[in-house]
C-alpha beads as a LAMMPS data file, in Angstrom:
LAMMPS data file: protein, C-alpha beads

199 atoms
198 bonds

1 atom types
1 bond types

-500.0 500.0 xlo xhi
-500.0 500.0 ylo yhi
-500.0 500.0 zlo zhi

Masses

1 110.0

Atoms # bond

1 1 1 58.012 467.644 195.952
2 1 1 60.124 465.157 197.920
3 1 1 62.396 462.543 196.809
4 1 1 60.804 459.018 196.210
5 1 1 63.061 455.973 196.399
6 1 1 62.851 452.479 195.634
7 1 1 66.115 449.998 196.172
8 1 1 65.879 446.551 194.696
9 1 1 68.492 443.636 193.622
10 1 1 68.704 442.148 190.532
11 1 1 69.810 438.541 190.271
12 1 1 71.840 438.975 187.073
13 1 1 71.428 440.264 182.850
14 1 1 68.065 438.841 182.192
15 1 1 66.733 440.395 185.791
16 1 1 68.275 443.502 184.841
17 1 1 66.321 443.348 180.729
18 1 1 63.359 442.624 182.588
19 1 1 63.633 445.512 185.451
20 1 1 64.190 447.692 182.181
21 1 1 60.895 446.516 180.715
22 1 1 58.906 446.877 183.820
23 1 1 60.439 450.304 183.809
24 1 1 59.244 451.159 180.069
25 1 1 55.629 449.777 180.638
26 1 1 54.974 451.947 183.476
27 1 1 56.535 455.230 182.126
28 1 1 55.106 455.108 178.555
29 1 1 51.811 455.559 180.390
30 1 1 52.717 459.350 180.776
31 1 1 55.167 459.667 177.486
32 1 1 52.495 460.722 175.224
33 1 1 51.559 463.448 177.250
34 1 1 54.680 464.550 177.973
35 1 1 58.688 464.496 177.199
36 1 1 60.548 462.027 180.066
37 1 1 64.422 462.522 180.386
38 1 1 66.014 459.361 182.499
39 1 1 69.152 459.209 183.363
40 1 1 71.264 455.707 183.867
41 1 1 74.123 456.189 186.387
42 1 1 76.298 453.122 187.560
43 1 1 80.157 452.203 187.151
44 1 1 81.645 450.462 183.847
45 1 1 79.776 446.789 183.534
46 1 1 76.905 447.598 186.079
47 1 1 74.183 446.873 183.325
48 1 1 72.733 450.623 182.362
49 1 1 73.394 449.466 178.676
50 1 1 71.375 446.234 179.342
51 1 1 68.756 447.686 181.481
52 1 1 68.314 450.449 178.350
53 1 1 67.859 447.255 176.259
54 1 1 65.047 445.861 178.184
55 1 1 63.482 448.952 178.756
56 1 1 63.471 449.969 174.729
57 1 1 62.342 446.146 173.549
58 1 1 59.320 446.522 175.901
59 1 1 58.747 449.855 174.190
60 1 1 58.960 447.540 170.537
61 1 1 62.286 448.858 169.509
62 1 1 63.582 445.156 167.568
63 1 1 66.948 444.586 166.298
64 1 1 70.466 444.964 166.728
65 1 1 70.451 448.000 169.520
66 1 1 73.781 449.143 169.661
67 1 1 75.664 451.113 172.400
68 1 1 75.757 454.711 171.713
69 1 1 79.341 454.776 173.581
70 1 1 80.920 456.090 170.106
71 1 1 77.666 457.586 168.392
72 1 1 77.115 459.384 171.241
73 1 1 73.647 458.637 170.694
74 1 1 71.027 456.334 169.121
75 1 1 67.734 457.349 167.898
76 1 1 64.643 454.951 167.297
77 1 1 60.926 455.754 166.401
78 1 1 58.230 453.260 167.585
79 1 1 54.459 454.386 167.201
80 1 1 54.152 458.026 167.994
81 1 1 57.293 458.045 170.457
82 1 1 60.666 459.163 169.596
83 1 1 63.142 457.487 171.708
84 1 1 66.729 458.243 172.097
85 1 1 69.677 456.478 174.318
86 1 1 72.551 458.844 174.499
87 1 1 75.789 457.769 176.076
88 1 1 77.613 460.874 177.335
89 1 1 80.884 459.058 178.946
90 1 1 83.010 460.642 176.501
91 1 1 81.731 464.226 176.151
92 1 1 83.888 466.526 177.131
93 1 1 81.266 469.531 178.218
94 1 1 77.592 470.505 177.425
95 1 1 78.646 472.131 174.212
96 1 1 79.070 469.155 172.864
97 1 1 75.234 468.446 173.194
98 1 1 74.756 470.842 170.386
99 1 1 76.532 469.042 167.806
100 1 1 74.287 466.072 168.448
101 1 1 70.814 467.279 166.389
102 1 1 68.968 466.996 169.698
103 1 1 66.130 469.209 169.207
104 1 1 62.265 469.579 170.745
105 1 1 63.324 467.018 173.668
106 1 1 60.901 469.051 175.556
107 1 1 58.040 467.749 173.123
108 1 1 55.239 464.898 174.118
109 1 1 55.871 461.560 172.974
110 1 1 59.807 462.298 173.502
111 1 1 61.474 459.945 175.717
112 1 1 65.429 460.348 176.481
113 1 1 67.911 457.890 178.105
114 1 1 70.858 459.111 179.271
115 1 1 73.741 457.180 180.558
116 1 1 76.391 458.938 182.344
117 1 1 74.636 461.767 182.927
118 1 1 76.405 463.887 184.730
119 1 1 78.926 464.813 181.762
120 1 1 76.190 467.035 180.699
121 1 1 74.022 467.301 183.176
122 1 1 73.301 471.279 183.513
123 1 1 72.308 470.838 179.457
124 1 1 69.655 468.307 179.738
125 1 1 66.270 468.674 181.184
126 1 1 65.564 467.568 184.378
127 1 1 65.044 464.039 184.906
128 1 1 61.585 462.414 185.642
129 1 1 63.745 459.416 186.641
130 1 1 66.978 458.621 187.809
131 1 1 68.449 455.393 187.686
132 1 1 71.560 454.076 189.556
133 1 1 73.040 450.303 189.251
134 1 1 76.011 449.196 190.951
135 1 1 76.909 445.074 191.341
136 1 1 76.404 444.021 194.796
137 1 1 75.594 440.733 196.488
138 1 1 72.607 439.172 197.202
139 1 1 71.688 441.484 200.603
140 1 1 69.974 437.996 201.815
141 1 1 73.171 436.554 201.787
142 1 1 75.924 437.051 204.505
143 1 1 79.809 436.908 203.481
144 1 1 80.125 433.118 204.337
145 1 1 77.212 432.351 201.579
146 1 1 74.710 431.512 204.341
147 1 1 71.695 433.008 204.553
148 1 1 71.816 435.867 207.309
149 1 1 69.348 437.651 209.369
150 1 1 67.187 438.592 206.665
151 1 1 63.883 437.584 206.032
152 1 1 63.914 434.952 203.336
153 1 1 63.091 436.188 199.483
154 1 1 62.622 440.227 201.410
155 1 1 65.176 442.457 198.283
156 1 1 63.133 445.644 197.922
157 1 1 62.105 448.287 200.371
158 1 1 59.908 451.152 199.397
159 1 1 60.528 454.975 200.205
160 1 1 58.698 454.699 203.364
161 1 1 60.850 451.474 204.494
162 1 1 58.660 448.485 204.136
163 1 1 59.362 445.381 202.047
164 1 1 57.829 445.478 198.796
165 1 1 58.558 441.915 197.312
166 1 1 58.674 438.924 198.902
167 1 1 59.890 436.345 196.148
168 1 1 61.297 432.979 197.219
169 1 1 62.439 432.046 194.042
170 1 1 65.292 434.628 193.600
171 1 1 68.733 433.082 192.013
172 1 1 71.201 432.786 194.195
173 1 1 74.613 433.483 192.468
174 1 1 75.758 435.786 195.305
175 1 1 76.660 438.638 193.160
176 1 1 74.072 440.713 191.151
177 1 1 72.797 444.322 190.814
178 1 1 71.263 447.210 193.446
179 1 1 69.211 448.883 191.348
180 1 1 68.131 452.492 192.706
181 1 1 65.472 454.354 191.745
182 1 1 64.774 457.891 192.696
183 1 1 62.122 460.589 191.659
184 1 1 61.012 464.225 192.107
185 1 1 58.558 464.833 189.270
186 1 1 56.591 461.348 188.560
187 1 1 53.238 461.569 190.082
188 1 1 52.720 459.568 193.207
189 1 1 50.028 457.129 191.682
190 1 1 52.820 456.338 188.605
191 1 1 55.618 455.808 191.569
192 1 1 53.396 453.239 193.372
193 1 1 52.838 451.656 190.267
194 1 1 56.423 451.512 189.458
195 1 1 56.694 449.923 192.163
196 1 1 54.412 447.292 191.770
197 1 1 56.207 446.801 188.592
198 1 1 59.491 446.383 189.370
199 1 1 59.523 444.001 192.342

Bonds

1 1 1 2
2 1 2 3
3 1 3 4
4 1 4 5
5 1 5 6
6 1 6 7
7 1 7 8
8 1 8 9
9 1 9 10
10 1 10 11
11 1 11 12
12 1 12 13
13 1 13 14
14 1 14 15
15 1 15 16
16 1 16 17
17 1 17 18
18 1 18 19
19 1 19 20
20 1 20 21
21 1 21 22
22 1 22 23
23 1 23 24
24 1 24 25
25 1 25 26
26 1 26 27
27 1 27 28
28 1 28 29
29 1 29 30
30 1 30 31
31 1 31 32
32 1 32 33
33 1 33 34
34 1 34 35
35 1 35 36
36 1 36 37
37 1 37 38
38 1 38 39
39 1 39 40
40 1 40 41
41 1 41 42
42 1 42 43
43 1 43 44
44 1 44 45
45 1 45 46
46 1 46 47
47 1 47 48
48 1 48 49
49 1 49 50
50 1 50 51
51 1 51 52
52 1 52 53
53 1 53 54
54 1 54 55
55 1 55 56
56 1 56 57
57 1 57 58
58 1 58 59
59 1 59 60
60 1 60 61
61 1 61 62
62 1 62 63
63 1 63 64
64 1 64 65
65 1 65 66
66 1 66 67
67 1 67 68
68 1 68 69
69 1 69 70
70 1 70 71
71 1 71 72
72 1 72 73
73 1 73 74
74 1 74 75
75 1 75 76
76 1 76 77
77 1 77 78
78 1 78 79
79 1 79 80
80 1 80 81
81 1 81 82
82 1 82 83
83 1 83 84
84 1 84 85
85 1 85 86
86 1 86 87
87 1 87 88
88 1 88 89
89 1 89 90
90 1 90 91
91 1 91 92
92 1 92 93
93 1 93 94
94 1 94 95
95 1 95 96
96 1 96 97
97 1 97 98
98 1 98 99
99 1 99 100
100 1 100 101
101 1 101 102
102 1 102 103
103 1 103 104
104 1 104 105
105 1 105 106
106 1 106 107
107 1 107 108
108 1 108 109
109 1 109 110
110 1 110 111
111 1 111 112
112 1 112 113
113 1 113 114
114 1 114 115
115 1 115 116
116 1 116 117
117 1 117 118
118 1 118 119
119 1 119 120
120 1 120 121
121 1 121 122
122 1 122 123
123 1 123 124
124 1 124 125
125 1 125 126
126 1 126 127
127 1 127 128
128 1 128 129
129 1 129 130
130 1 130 131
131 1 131 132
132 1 132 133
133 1 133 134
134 1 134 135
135 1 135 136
136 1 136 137
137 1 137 138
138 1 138 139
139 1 139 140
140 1 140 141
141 1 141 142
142 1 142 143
143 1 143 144
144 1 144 145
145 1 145 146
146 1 146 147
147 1 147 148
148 1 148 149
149 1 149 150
150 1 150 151
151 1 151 152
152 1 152 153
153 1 153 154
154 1 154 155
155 1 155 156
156 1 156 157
157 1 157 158
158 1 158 159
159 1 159 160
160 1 160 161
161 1 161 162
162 1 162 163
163 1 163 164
164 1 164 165
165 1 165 166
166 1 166 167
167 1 167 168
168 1 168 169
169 1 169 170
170 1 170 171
171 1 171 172
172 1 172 173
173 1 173 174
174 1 174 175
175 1 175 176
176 1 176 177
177 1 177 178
178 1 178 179
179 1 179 180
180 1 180 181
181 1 181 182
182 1 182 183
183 1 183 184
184 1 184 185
185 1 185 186
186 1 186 187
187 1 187 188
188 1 188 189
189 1 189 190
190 1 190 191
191 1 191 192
192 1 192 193
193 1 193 194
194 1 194 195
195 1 195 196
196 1 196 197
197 1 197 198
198 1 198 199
């Protein structure tokens, strides 16, 4: 199956929550019938702990949702879905995985975020999702802070190139998040609504 990707910028934390909710909505269409395994890449302060947020709020997790940078991980139950965020930054090899109580994350109804993935990668079952965030500026924005060549509101381009949003109202603080989305395994009709979703 080929790669699908989807680029998009996010204006700043609340952009990012809500790209992680959008995210949530559309996958927990297929999470009952199957286990999902995402995996959040993007440099120290890019937002994959706040884009987790959104994306397990949407899903009704409610509370304090902590980082799982020293627990490793952090498991939560909503409805019939068991969701856990794992933070892998500071394991050492895939051994370590085994320590962790992770079992059946191959059953339906078992979703699993993984931040700094590639730590453990060769462990963890392939991704239906992976995720990349990395602050940028506003693309519509040229280094002087005037608006450049591009067309007005245009932030996300689909996998086969064409513009995929057209919002006006974006904010304009000049520095924000690319968020990257890529797939191999999601269906295509899931992808295009994922795309819908998230622009």
């Amino acid at each position: 199956m080929r790669e699908l990707t989807l680029n998009t910028w996010l204006a700043d934390e609340q952009a990012t929550r809500r790209a992680g909710a959008q995210l949530a909505e559309t996958l927990v269409q297929v999470a009952h019938d199957r286990a999902l395994t995402v995996f959040v890449r993007g440099n120290l302060g890019a937002g994959k702990s706040t884009l987790v947020r959104g994306f397990l709020s949407a899903l009704g997790v409610s509370g304090v949702m902590p980082s799982p940078t020293y627990s490793l991980v952090e498991p939560y139950e909503v409805a019939d879905l068991r969701l856990f965020h794992m933070d892998a930054y500071r394991m050492g090899d895939a051994v370590e995985l085994d320590y962790l109580g992770l079992d059946d994350l191959d059953e339906p109804g078992t979703m699993l975020l993984v931040e700094w993935p590639d730590h453990v990668r060769d462990a963890l079952p392939a991704p239906a999702l992976e995720i990349e965030l990395e602050v940028a500026p506003d693309p519509n924005i040229d280094a002087h802070g005037d608006h450049g060549e591009a067309p007005t509101g245009t932030r996300s381009v689909a996998s086969s190139g064409t513009p995929v949003s057209d919002d006006t109202d974006m904010l304009r603080s000049g520095i924000g998040r690319q968020l990257t989305l890529r797939s191999r395994l999601l269906p295509g009709s899931l992808w295009a609504q994922l795309e819908r979703a998230i622009n």
